[in-house]
C-alpha positions in Angstrom: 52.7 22.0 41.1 49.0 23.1 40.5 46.4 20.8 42.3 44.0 18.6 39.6 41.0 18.7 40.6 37.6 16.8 39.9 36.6 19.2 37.7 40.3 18.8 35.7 39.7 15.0 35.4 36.1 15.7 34.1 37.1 17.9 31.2 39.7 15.8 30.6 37.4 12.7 30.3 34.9 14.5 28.3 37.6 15.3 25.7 38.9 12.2 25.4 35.0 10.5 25.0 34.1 13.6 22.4 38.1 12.3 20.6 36.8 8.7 20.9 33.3 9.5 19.6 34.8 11.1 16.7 37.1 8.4 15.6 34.0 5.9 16.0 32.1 8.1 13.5 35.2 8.5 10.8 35.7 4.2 11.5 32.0 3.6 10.9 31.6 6.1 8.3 34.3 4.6 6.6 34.1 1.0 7.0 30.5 0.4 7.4 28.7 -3.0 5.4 27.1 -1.4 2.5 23.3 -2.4 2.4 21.0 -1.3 -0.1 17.4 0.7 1.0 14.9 0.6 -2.4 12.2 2.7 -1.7 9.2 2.0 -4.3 6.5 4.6 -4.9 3.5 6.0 -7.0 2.7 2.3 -8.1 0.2 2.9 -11.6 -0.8 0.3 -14.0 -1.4 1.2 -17.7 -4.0 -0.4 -19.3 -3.6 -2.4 -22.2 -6.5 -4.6 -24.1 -5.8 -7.9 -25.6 -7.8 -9.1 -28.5 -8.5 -13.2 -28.2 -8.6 -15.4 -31.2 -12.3 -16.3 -30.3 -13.0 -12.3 -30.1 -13.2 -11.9 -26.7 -11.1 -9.0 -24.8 -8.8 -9.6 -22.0 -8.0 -6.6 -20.0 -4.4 -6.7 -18.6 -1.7 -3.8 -18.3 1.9 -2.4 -18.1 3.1 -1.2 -14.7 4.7 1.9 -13.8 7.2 2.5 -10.8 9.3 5.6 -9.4 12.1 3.9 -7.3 14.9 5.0 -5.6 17.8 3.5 -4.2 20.2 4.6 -0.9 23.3 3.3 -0.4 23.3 3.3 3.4 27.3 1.9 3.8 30.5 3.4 2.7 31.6 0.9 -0.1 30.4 1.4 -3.8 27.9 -1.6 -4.1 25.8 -2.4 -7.7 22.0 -3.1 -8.8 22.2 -6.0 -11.4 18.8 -6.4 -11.8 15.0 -5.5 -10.7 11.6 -7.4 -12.1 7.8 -8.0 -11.0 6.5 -11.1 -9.9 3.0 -11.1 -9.9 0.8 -13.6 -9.0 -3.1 -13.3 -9.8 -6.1 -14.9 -7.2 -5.6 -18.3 -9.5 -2.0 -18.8 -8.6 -1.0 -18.1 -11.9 2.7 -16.1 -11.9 3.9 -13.6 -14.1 7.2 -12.0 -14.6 7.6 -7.9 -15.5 10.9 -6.7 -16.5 12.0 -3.0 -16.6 12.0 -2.5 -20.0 12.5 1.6 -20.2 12.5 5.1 -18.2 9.1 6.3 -19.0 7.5 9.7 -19.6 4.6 9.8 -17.3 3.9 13.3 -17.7 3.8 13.2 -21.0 1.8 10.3 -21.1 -0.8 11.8 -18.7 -1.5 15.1 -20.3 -1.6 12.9 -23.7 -3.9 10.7 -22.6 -5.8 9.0 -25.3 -3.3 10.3 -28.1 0.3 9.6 -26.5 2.6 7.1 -28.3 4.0 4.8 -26.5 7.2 5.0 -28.2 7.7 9.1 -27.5 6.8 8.2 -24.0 9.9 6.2 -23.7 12.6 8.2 -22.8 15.6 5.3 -23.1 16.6 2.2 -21.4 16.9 1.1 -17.8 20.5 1.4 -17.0 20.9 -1.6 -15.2 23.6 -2.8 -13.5 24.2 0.2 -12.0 26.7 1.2 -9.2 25.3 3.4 -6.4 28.5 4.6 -4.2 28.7 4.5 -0.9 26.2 7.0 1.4 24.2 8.6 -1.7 21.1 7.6 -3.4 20.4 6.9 -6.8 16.8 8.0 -8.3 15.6 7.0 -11.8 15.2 10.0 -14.0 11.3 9.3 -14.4 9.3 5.9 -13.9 10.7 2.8 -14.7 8.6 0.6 -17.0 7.9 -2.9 -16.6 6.4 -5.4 -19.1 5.4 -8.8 -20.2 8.9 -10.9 -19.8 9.7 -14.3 -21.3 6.0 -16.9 -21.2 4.2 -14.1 -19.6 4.5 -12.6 -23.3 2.0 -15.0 -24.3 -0.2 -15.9 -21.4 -1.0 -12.7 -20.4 -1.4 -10.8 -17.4 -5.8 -10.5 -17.1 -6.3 -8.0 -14.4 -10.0 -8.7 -14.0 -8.3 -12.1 -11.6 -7.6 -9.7 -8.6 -6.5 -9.4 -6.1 -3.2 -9.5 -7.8 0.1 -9.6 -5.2 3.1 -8.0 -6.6 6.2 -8.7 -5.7 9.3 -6.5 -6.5 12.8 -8.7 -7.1 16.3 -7.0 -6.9 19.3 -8.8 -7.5 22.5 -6.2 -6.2 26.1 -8.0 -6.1 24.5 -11.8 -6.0 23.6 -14.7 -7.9 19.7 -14.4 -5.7 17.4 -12.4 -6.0 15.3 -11.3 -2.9 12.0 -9.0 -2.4 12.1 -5.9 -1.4 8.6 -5.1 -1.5 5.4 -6.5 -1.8 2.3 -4.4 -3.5 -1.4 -6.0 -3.3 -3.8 -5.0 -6.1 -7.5 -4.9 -5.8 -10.2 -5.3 -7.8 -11.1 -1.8 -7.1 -7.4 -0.4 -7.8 -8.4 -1.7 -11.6 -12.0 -1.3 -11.7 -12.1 1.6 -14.7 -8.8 0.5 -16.1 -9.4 0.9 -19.9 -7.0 0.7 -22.7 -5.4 3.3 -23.2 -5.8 4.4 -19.3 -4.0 4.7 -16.0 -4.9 3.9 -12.6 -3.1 4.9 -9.3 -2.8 3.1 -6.3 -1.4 3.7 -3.0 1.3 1.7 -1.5 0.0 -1.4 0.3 2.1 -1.1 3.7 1.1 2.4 4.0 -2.8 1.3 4.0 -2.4 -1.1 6.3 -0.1 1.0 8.6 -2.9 3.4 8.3 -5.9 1.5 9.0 -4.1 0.1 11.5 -3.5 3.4 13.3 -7.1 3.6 12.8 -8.3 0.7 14.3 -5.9 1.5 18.0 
């Protein structure tokens, strides 16, 4: 009978870790909590004018969003719902909701002549079920307007900063934030109607500047 040897019982306890190790990986692939990642992007606010009954004009606007959604577990888990709360330097709250997939390419080489209704290119699908280790993208930006009271108060963006607050509800009576965007009075500044204004994302400015700063 052949003599083992240290070297037999080190192979042998490599295979069995490398078996072990792959087992853990098909068990947690399969198995894993699924937990939703939203990833929000190229925030941009549309202007839109609104004419007073005493003839003033209120500057407020729509907002745009590009969002994507992971599906980090390996269950099929749903988005019911996603809408802005926004909250102006007053305290006063607003609510967005996504109202349609929008056409901002359109809309940008239009500018001045687009109509808002061409721009449109159908509804959010929401609820929507995201299966397990894939991500789901909106085909463009997702549109968000005026929702319920906020209809007729009105959103002025000249009471910056304004905080933004992005609300998903996925597979839960609650809804939580996800994300939190801040909005200057120099992200609006040359907002017109009619206009768009881009702003980078608030935690990548202050990772920056705080990169800056060390």
């Amino acid at each position: 009978m052949d003599e083992i040897t240290w070297v037999d019982i080190t192979n042998s306890a490599i295979a069995v870790g490398a078996l072990l190790f792959s087992l853990y990986n098909f068990w947690y692939s399969k198995f894993k909590k699924s937990k939703l990642r939203y990833i929000c992007t190229k925030w941009t606010a549309l202007g839109a004018s609104e004419n007073k009954a005493d003839g003033s004009v209120v500057r407020s606007a729509f907002f745009l969003l590009d969002i994507s959604i992971r599906n980090e577990g390996a269950k099929s888990q749903s988005t019911r719902d996603i809408f802005l709360k926004i909250t102006d330097k007053d305290n006063n709250v607003y609510h967005f909701n996504p109202l349609a997939i929008f056409d901002f390419q359109y809309y940008s080489s239009n500018l001045g002549r687009a109509n808002m209704l061409k721009a449109q290119k159908g509804i959010v699908p929401l609820p929507i079920e995201i299966k397990g280790n894939t991500t789901y993208k909106f085909d463009d930006y997702v549109l968000f307007l005026p929702y319920g009271d906020s209809q007729k108060n009105g959103l002025n963006i000249d009471n910056t900063p304004l905080t933004i607050e992005v609300l998903v509800n996925d597979d839960s009576r609650f809804y939580k934030k996800i994300t939190e965007q801040l909005v200057t009075d120099k992200d609006v500044a040359k907002l017109g109607n009619g206009n768009f204004s881009a702003f980078e994302t608030s935690s990548i400015l202050s990772d920056r500047e705080t990169y800056l700063v060390n």
